[in-house]
C-alpha positions as CSV (number, residue, x, y, z in Angstrom):
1,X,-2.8,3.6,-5.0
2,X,-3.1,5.7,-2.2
3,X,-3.3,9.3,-3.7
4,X,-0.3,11.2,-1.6
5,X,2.0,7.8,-2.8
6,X,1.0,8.8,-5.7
7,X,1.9,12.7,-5.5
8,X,5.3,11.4,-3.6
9,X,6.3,9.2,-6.8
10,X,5.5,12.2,-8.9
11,X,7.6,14.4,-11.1
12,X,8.0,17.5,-9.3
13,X,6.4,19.9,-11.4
14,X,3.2,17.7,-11.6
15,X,2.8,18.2,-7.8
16,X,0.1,21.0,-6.4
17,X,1.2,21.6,-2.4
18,X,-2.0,22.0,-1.4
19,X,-3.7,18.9,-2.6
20,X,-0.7,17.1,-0.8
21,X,-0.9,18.6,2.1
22,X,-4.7,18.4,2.7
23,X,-3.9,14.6,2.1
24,X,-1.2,15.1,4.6
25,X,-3.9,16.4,6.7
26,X,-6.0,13.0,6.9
27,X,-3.6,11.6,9.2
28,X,-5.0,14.0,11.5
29,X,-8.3,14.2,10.0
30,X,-8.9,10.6,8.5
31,X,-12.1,11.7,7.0
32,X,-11.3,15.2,5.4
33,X,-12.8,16.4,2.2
34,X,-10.5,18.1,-0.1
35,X,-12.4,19.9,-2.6
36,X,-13.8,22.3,-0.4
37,X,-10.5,23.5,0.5
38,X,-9.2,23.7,-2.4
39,X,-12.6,26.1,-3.4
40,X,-11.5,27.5,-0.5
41,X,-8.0,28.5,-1.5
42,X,-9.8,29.6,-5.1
43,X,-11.9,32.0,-3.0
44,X,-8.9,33.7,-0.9
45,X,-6.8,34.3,-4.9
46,X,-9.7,36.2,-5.6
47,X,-9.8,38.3,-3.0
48,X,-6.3,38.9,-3.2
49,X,-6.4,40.1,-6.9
50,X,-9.4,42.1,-5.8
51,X,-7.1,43.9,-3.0
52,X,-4.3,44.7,-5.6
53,X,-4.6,43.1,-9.1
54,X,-1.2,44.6,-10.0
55,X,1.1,43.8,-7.0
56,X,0.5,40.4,-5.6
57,X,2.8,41.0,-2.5
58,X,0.6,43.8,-1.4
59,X,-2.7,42.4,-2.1
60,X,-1.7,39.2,-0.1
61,X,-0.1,41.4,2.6
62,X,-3.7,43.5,3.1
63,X,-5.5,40.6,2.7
64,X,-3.6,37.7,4.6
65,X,-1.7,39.6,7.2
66,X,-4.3,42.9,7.8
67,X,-7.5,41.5,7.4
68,X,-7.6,37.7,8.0
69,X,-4.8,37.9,10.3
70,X,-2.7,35.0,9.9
71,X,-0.2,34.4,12.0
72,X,2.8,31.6,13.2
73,X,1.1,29.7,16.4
74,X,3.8,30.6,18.9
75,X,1.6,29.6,21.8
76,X,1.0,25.9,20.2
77,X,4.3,25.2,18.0
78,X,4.2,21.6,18.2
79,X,0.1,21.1,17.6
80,X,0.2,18.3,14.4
81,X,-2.8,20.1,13.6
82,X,-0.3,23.0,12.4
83,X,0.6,21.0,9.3
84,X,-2.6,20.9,8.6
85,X,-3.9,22.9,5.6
86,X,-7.5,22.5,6.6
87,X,-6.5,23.3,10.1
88,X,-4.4,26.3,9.2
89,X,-7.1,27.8,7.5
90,X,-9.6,27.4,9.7
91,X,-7.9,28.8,12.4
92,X,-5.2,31.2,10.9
93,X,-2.7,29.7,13.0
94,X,0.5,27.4,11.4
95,X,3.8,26.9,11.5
96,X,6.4,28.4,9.2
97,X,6.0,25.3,6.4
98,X,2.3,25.3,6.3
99,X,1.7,29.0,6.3
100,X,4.2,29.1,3.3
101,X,2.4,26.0,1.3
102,X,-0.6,28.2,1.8
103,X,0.9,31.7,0.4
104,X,2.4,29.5,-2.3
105,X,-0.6,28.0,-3.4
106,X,-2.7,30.9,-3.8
107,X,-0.2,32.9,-5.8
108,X,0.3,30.0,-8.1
109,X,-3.6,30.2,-8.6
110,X,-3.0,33.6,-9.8
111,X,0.1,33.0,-12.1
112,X,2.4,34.1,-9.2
113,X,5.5,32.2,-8.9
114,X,6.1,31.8,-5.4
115,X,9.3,29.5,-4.3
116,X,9.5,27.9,-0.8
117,X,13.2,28.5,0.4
118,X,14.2,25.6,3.0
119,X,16.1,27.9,5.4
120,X,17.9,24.8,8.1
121,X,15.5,26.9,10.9
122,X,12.8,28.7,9.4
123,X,11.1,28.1,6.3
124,X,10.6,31.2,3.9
125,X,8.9,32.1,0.4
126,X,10.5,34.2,-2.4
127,X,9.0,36.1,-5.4
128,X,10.3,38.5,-7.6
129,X,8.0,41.6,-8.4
130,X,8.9,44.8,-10.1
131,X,12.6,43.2,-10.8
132,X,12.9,43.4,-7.0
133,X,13.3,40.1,-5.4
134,X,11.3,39.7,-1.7
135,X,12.5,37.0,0.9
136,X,9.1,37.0,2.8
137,X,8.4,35.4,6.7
138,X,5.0,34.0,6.5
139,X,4.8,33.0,9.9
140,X,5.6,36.6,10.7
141,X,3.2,37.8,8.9
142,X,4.8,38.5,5.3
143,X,8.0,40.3,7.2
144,X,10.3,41.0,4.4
145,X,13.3,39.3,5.1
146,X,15.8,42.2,4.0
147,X,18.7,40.5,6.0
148,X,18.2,37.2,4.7
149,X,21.3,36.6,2.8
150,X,23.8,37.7,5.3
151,X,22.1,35.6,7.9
152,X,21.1,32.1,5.6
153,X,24.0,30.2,3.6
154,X,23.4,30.4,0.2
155,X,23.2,26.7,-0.7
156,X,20.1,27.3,1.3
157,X,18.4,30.2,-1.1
158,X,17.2,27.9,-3.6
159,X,13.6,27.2,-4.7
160,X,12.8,24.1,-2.8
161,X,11.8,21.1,-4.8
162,X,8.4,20.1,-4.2
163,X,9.1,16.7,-2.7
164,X,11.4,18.0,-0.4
165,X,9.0,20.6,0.8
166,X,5.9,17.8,1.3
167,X,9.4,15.8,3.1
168,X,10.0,18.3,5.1
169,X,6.5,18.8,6.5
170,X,6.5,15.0,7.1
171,X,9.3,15.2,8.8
172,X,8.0,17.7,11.5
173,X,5.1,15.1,11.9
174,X,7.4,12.3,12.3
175,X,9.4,13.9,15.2
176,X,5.4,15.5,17.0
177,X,4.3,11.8,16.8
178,X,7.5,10.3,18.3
179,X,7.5,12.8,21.0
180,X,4.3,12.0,21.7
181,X,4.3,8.6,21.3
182,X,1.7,8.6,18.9
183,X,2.6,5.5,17.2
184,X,-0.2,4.7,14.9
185,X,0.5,7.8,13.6
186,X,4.1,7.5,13.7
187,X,3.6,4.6,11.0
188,X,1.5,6.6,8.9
189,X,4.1,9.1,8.6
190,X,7.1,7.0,8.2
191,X,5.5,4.9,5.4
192,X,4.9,8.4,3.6
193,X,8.4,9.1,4.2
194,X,9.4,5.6,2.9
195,X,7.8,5.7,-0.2
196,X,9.6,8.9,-0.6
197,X,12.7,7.9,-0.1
198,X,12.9,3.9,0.5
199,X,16.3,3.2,1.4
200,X,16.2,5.8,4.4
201,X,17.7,3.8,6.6
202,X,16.7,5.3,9.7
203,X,13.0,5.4,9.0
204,X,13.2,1.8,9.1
205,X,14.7,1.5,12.2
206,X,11.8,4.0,13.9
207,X,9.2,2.6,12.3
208,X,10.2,-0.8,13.4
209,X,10.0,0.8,17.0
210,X,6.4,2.2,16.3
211,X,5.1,-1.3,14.9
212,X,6.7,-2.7,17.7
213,X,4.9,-0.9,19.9
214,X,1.1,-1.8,18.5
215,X,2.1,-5.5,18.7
216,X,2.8,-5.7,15.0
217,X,5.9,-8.0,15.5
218,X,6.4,-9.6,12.8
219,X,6.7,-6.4,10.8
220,X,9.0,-5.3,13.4
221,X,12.1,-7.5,12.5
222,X,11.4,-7.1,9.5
223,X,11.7,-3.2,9.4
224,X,14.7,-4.1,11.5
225,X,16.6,-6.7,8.9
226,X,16.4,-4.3,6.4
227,X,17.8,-1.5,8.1
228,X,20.7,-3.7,8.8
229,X,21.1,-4.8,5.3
230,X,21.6,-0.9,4.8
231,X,23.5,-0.3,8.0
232,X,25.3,-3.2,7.8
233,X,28.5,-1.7,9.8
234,X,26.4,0.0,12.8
235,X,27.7,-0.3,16.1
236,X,24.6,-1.7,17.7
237,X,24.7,-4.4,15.0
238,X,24.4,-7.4,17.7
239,X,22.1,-5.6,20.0
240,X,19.7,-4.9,17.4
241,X,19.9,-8.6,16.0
242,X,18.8,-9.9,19.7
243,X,15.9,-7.6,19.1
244,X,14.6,-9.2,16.2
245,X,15.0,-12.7,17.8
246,X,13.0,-10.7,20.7
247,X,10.6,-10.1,18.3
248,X,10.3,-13.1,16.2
249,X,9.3,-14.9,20.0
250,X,7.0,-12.3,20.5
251,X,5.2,-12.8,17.1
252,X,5.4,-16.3,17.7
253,X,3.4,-16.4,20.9
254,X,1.1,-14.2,19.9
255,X,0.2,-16.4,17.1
């Protein structure tokens, strides 16, 4: 089996973000090696502990923010490349999700526990240090959030469950590669997100628009049928049943 399936099927705590999401990455950069990433990551704990080996906050803050300068990509948003881990650090350039799965990762190399907080428009991290509790924006550069629960719903400050994270982060792919009409991609994605979740109804119906699209008929209707058999009430019902007639002609002259 494919080795991010396999991480998607997994029980959460079994899950390391950053192996995900360098596998994530391969979408982007089909050939990527992830060891030397994750030696990578090992190397950039160390330092950390080396800047502070009492307080990670600080150490990741002089580390991270002073010295490496990470930072959100404001001038690129909605480069795929910024759900890349590889990418990310390479460049020091993400997007709220990735820069977080990063800071995550490396405090859970240290024994830091670090909890991604799903925010509905920006993604934060949380860790409790000194029986203080810090709501912290990684994409701007370890802010301390001190306003964050007036300004967040607090069915929103919850550790975010792995899955939903590695979800989440496919998600922002799904909409890039839509936009962009980057179907090959698009299909990559959405069979991620299926295997995730497979009765999401409306992954069917896009990816049946993406296979559609590289001539993959057949697989097409299919997509479609089933996103019927789970929408069975939707509005465009008849519309969307001419379409796989469309496409069952289609995969008929093409064979």
């Amino acid at each position: 089996m494919d080795p991010l399936r396999r991480i998607l099927r997994m029980e959460d705590e079994s899950i390391h973000l950053d192996e995900a999401a360098l596998y994530i990455a391969r979408i982007e950069f089909p050939y990527l090696p992830i060891s030397p990433w994750l030696s990578e990551l090992d190397y950039h704990a160390e330092q950390i502990r080396m800047r502070n080996p009492r307080s990670f906050r600080v150490g990741a803050h002089e580390y991270l923010f002073n010295e490496l300068r990470f930072e959100g990509n404001e001038a690129d948003y909605y480069n795929p490349h910024n759900s890349c881990l590889n990418h990310v650090l390479e460049n020091r350039r993400g997007i709220p999700i990735s820069l977080s799965i990063l800071y995550m990762e490396l405090g859970r190399r240290l024994g830091i526990q670090v909890d991604g907080i799903g925010a509905p428009s920006h993604f934060l991290v949380r860790l409790e240090e000194e029986d203080d509790t810090y709501y912290l924006d990684v994409y701007n550069q370890g802010r301390i959030r001190e306003d964050v629960e007036q300004d967040v719903d607090a069915r929103f400050l919850v550790a975010a469950p792995k899955r939903m994270i590695l979800i989440r982060m496919l998600n922002n792919l799904r909409m890039i590669y839509l936009q962009r009409q980057a179907w090959s991609k698009a299909t990559s994605v959405l069979d991620l997100l299926l295997e995730a979740d497979p009765v999401d109804a409306d992954a069917f119906r896009q990816r049946a628009a993406t296979l559609a699209a590289t001539h993959r008929f057949q697989a097409a209707a299919i997509d479609l049928e089933t996103y019927l058999r789970l929408r069975p009430f939707d509005p465009d019902k008849e519309e969307l049943q001419n379409q796989i007639s469309r496409l069952r002609r289609m995969q008929a002259h093409k064979n």
